[in-house]
C-alpha positions as CSV (number, residue, x, y, z in Angstrom):
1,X,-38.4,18.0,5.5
2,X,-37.0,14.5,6.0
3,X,-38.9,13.1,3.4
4,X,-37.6,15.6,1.1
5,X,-33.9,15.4,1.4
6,X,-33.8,11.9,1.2
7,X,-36.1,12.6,-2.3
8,X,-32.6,14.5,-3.8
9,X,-29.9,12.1,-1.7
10,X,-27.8,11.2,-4.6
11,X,-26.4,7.3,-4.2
12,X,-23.0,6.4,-3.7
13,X,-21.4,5.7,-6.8
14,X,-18.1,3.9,-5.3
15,X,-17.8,0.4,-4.6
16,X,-18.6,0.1,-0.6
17,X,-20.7,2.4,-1.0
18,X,-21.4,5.4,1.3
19,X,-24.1,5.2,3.8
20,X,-26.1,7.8,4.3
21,X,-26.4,8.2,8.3
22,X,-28.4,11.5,8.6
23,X,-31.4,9.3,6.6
24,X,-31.6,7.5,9.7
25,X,-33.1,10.6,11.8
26,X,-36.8,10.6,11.6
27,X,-37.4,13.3,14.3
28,X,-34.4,15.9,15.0
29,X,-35.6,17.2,18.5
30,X,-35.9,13.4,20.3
31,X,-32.7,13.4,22.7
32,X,-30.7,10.1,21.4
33,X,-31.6,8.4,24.6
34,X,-35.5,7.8,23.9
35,X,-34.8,7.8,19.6
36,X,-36.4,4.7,18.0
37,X,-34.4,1.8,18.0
38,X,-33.5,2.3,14.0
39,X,-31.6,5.5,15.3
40,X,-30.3,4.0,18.2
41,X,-28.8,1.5,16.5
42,X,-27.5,3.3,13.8
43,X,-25.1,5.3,16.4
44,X,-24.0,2.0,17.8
45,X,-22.9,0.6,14.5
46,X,-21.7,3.8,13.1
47,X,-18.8,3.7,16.5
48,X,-18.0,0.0,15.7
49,X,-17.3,0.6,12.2
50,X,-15.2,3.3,12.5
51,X,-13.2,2.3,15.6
52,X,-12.7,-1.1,13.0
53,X,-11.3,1.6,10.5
54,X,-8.7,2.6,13.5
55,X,-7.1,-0.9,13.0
56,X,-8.2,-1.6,16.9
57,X,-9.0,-5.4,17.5
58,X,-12.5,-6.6,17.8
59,X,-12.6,-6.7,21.8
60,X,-12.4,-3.2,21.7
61,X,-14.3,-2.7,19.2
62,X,-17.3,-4.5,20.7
63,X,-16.3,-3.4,24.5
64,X,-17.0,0.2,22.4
65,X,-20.7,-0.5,20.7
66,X,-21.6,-2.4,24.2
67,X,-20.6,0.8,26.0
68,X,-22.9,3.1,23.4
69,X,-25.5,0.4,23.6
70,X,-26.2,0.7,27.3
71,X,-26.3,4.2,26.8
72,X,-29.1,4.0,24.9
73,X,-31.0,1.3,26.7
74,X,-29.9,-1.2,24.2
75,X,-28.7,-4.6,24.3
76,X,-25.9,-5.4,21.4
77,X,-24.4,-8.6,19.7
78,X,-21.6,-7.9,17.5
79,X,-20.2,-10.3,15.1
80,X,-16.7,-8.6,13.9
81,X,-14.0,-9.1,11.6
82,X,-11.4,-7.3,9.8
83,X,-13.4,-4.9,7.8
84,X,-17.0,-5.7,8.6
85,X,-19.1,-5.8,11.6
86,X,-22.6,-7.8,11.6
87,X,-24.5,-6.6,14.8
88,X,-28.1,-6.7,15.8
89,X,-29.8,-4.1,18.7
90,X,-32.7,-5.5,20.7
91,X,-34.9,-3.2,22.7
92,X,-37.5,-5.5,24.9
93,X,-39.3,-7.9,22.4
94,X,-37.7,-5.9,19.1
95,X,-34.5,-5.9,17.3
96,X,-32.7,-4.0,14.5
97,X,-30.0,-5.6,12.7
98,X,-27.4,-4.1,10.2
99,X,-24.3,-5.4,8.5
100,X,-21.4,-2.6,7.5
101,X,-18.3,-2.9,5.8
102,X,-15.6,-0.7,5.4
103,X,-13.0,-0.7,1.8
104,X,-9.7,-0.9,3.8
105,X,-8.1,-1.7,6.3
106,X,-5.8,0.7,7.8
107,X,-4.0,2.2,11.1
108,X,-4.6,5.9,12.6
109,X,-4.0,5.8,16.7
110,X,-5.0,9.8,16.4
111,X,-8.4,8.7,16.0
112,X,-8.8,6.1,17.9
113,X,-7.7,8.0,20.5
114,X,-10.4,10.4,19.9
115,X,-12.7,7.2,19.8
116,X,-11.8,5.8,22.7
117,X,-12.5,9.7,24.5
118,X,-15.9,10.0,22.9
119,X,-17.2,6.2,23.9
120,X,-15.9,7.7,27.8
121,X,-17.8,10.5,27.7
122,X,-20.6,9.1,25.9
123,X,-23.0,8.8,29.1
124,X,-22.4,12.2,30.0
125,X,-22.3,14.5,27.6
126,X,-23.8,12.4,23.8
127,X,-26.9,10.5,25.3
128,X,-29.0,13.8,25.9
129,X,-28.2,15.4,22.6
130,X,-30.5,14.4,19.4
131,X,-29.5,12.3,17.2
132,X,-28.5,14.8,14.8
133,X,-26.3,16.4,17.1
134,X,-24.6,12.9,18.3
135,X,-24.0,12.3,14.2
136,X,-22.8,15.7,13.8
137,X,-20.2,14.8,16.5
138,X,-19.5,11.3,14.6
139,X,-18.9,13.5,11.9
140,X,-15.9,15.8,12.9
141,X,-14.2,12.3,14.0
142,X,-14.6,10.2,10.9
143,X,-13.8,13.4,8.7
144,X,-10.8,14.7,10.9
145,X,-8.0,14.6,8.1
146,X,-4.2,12.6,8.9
147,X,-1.8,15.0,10.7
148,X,1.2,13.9,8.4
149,X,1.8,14.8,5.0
150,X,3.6,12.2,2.7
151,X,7.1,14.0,2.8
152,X,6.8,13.1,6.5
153,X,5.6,9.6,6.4
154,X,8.6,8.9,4.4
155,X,11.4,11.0,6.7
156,X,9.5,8.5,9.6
157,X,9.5,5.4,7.6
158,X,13.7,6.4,6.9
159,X,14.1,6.7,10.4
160,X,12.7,3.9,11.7
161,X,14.6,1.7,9.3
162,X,16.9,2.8,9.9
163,X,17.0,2.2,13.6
164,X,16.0,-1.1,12.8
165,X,18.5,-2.1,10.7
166,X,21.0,-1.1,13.5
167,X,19.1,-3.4,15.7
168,X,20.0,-5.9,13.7
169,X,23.5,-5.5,13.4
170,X,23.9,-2.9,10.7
171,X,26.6,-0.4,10.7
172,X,26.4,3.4,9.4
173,X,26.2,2.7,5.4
174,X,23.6,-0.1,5.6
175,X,21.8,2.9,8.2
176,X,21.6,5.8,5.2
177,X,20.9,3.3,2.7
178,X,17.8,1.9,4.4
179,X,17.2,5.6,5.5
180,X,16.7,6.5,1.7
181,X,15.4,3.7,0.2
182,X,12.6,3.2,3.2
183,X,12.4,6.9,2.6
184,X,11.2,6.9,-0.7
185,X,9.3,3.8,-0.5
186,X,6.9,5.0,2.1
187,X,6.6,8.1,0.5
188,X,5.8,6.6,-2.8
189,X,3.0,4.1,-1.2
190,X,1.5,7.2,0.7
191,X,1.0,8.9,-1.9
192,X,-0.6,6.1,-3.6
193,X,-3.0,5.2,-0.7
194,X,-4.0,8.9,-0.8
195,X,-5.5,8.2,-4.0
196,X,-6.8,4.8,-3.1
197,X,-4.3,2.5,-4.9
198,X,-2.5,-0.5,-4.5
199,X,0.8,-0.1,-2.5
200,X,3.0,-2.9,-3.5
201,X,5.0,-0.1,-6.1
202,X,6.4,1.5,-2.6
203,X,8.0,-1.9,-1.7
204,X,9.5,-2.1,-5.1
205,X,10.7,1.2,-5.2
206,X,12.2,1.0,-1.5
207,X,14.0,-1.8,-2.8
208,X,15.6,-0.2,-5.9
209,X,16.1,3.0,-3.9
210,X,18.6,0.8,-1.5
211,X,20.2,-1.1,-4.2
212,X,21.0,2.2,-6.2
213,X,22.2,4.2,-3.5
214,X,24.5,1.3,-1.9
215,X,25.9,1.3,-5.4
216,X,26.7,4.7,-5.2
217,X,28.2,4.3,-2.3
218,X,30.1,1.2,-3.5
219,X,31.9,3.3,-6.4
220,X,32.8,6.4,-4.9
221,X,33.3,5.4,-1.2
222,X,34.6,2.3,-2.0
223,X,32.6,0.7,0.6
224,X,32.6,-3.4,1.2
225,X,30.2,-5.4,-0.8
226,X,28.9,-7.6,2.4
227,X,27.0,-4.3,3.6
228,X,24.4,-5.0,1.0
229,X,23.1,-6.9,4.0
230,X,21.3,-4.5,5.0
231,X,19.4,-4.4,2.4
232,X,16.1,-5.7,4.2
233,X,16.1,-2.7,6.2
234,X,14.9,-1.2,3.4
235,X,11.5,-3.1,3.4
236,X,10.9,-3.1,7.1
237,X,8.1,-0.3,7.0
238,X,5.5,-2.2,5.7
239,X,5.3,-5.0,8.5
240,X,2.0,-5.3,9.3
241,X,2.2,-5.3,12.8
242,X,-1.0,-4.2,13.8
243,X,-2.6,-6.6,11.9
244,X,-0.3,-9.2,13.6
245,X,-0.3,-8.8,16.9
246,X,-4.6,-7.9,17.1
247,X,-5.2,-10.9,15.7
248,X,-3.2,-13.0,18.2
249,X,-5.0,-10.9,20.8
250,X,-8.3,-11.1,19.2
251,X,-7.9,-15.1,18.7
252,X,-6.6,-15.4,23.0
253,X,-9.9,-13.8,23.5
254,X,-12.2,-16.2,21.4
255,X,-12.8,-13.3,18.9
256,X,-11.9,-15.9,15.9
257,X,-13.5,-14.6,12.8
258,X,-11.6,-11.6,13.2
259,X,-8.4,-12.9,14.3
260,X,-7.9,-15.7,11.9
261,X,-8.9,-12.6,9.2
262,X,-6.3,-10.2,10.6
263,X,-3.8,-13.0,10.7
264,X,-4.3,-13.9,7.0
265,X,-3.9,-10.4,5.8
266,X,-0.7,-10.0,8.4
267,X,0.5,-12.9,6.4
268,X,-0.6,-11.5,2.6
269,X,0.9,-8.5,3.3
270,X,4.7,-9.8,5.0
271,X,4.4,-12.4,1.5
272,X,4.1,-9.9,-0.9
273,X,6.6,-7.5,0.4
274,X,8.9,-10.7,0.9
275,X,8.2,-11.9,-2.2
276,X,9.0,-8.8,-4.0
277,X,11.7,-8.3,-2.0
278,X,13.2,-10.9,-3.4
279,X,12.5,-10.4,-6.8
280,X,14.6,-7.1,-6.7
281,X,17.3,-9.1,-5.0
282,X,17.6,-11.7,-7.6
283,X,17.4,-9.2,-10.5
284,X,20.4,-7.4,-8.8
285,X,22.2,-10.2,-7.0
286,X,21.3,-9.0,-3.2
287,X,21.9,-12.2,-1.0
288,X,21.0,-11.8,2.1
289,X,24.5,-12.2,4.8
290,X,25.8,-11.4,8.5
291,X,26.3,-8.2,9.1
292,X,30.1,-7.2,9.4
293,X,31.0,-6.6,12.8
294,X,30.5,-2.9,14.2
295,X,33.8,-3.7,16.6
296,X,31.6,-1.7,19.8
297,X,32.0,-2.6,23.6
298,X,28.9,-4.1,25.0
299,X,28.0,-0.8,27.0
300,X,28.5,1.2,24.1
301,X,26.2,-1.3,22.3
302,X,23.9,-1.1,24.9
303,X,23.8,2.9,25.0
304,X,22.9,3.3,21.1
305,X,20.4,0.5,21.2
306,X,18.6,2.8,23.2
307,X,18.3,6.0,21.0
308,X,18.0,3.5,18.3
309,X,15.4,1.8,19.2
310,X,13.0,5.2,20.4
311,X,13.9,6.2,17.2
312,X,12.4,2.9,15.5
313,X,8.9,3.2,17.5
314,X,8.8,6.8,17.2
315,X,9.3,6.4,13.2
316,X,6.3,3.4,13.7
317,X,4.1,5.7,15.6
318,X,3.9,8.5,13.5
319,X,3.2,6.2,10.3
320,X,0.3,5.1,12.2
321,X,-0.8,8.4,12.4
322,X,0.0,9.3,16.6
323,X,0.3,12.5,18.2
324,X,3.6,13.9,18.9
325,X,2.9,13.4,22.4
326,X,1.5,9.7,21.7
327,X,4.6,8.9,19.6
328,X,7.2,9.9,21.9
329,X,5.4,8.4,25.2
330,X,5.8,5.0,22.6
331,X,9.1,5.6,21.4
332,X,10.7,5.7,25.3
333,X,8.4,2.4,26.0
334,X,9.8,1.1,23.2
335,X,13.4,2.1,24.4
336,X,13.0,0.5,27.2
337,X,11.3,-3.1,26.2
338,X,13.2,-3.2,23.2
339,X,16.8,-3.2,24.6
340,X,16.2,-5.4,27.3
341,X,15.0,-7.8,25.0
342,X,18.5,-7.2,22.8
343,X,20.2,-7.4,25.9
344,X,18.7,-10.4,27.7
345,X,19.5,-12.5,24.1
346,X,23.3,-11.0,24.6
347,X,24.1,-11.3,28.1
348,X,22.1,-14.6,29.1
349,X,21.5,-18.2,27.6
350,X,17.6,-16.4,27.1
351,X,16.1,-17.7,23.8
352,X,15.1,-14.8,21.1
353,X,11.4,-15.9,21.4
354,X,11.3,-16.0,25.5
355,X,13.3,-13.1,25.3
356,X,10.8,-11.3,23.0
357,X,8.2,-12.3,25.6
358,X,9.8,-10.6,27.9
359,X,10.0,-7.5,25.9
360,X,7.0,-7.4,25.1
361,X,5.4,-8.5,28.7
362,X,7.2,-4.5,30.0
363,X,5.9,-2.8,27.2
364,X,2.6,-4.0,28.3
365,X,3.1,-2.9,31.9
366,X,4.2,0.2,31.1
367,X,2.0,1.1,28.8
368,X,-1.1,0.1,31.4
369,X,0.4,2.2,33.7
370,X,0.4,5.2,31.2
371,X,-2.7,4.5,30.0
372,X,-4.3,5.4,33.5
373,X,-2.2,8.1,33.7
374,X,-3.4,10.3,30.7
375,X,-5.6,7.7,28.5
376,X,-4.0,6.9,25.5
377,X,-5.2,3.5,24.3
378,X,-2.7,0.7,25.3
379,X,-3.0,-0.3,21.7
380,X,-1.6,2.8,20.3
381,X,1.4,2.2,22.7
382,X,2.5,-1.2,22.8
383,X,2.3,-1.8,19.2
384,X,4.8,0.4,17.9
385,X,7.0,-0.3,20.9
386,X,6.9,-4.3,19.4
387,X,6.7,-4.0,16.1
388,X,10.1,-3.7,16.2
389,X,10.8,-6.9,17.6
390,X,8.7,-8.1,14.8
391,X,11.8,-10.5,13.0
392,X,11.1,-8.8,9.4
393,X,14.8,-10.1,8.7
394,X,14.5,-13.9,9.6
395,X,10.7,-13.5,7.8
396,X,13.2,-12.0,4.5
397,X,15.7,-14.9,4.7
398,X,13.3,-18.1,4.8
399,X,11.4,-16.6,1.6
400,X,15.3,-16.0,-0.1
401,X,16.5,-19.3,0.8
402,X,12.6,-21.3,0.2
403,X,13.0,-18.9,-2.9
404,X,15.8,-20.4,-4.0
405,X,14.8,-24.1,-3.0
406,X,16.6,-24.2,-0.2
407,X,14.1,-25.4,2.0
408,X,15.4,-26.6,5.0
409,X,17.4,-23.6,5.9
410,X,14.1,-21.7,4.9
411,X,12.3,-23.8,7.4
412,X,14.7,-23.0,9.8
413,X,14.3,-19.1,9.8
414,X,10.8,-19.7,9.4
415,X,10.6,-21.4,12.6
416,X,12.6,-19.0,14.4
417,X,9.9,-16.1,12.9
418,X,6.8,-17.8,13.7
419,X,8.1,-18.2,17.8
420,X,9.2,-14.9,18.2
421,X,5.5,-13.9,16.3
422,X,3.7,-15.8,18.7
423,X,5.2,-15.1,21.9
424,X,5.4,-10.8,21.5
425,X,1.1,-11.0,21.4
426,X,1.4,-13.5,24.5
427,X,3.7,-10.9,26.6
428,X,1.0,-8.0,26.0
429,X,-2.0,-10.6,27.1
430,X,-0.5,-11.6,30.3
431,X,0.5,-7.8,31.3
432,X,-3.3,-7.1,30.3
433,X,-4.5,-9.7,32.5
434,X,-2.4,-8.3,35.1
435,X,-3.8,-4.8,35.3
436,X,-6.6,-5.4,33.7
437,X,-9.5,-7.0,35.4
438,X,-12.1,-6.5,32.3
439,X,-9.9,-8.1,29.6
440,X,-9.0,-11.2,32.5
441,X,-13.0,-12.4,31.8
442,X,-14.7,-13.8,28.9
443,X,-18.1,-13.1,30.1
């Protein structure tokens, strides 16, 4: 029967093309545990690949096939990167190796969280089933469709930005401006990557969408021209903060193939935006400025930075695709981390970058704590609840001012960026070695 159906398989026509897992099952009524070692391994790499498609680092990723591995009696070495895994199974004196590859790269903490689950209870419940069955179960993962529809990915981008852009010093215009211009441009490139195309239109059209409806507002509310400073705001939702702050993670574990990969994609991606960012600008004569002064006491500061900053990881967190549940656990983490980072800059002689440490160094802990508590991966917490503090404005300015040859003030925000960048990653590996003792070993 086998033999048959793989007779009539019909090959992939696309461009990574499909692989046919069920052709790896040469006898359906072998329990996974004692299936050849083709079929063993083929569950091993079928995990990595997709928990790599989750956006999760490659520690995971290989702490994940390693778990499946035993499982099956296997031993596995995993060489990972950003969207390919090359791994090889051995089994006594034999060994099956495979190299997979996935098109994109891309974020969706709903899944991994499923992932993560199904690794868990691998053991217990997956081992004993065939290797039909354990596919099968691959199958509902890897198929399970996004929970958010376009519309919403753009009402989460809009509200994000605009909790960001109050962050930074913006007052209520530059907030519904980046609300509808963030708004649109995530909508725009979600409806794009639904069809599998390029995305750089959304920052473009997040960029208009700000510029025209500050204009509006400019002519009929006679608003001040320096609040076209927030104007950034507007671009915020496609910092590639995954991407950033797994590959510092993956390279402070060793993991270098896939963190220097994930870091020059982080940087591709921040460029581009930037880059078009500033294109828009010049065409329309944006420059970026200081914010004008919202004229708030510090504790009334201090009590909207909190709201505003839940409402920035909560944004985040469904964009990458978290359950309601899983984005609001994030979004309070976030509230918490974020403003005593805002407030440690404001009420002590703290540097931004040490102060970002610090941020980030309680987010960690918290979200370690959480995670024993009801298992969401740390990942899926402390990432949105940082990418926040992820300077998208300083990043903005030194590509204006190098844009615009002036190179020494772009330096200088550059330099200020690439600290803050650094030390956010370092604050989540010191509260992992903290609590916990597998990530504290490299063996």
């Amino acid at each position: 029967m086998n033999k048959e159906r793989k007779s009539v398989m019909p090959l992939s026509q696309r461009h990574h093309m499909t692989i046919p897992w069920k052709d790896f099952i040469r006898n359906e009524d072998v329990p996974a545990k004692h299936a050849s070692l083709q079929e063993r391994t083929s569950i091993v790499g079928r995990v990595g690949i997709l928990m790599l498609s989750c956006g999760t680092g490659a520690w995971r990723v290989r702490d994940a096939m390693n778990k499946i591995a035993r499982s099956l009696n296997l031993t596995c070495s995993a060489d990972i990167g950003l969207i390919s895994i090359q791994y090889t199974c051995f089994h006594h004196e034999r060994s099956y190796t495979q190299v997979l590859s996935i098109p994109n790269t891309g974020v969706n903490t709903d899944k991994l969280n499923i992932l993560e689950q199904f690794v868990k209870d691998f053991d217990a419940k997956y081992a004993r089933l065939t290797v039909a069955q354990v596919h099968a179960a691959i199958d509902e993962v890897q198929t399970r469709p996004k929970q958010y529809s376009p519309l919403v990915l753009g009402l989460a981008a809009g509200l994000a930005c605009s909790g960001f852009i109050f962050l930074l010093g913006g007052g209520i215009p530059e907030m519904i401006c980046s609300f509808l211009g963030a708004g649109l441009g995530n909508y725009v490139r979600a409806l794009m990557g639904k069809r599998s195309m390029t995305t750089v239109a959304g920052i473009a059209v997040a960029c208009l969408a700000y510029m025209v409806s500050f204009k509006i507002f400019e002519y009929n509310f006679q608003i001040l021209a320096q609040h076209e400073a927030g104007y950034i705001g507007a671009m915020l939702f496609v910092i590639p903060g995954f991407p950033f702050i797994t590959s510092m993670l993956d390279i402070s574990k060793l993991d270098m193939r896939s963190g220097l990969e994930r870091l020059a994609y982080a940087i591709m991606v921040t460029l581009i935006a930037t880059l078009v960012g500033w294109l828009v600008a010049t065409l329309v004569s944006f420059k970026p400025a200081d914010f004008l002064p919202l004229g708030l006491s510090p504790l009334a500061v201090l009590l909207l930075r909190l709201p505003a900053s839940f409402c920035g990881v909560y944004g985040f967190s469904i964009m990458f695709n978290s359950s309601q549940k899983m984005a609001i656990t994030a979004g309070f983490i976030g509230a918490i981390a974020n403003t005593l980072r805002l407030e440690l800059v404001d009420l002590t002689a703290m540097p931004p970058a040490a102060a970002a440490f610090c941020g980030a160094l309680v987010a960690g802990l918290i979200a370690s704590v959480v995670n024993r508590y009801n298992g969401y991966p740390r990942i899926s917490l402390t990432v949105p609840s940082i990418v926040i503090m992820v300077p998208g404005l300083y990043i903005y300015r030194a590509i204006y001012s190098i844009g615009n040859n002036q190179i020494g003030v772009g330096s200088l925000w550059l330099t200020k960026a690439v600290l803050i960048i650094m030390f956010l990653p370092l604050g989540l590996f010191v509260a992992r070695a903290l609590l916990d003792h597998e990530w504290r070993h490299f063996d």
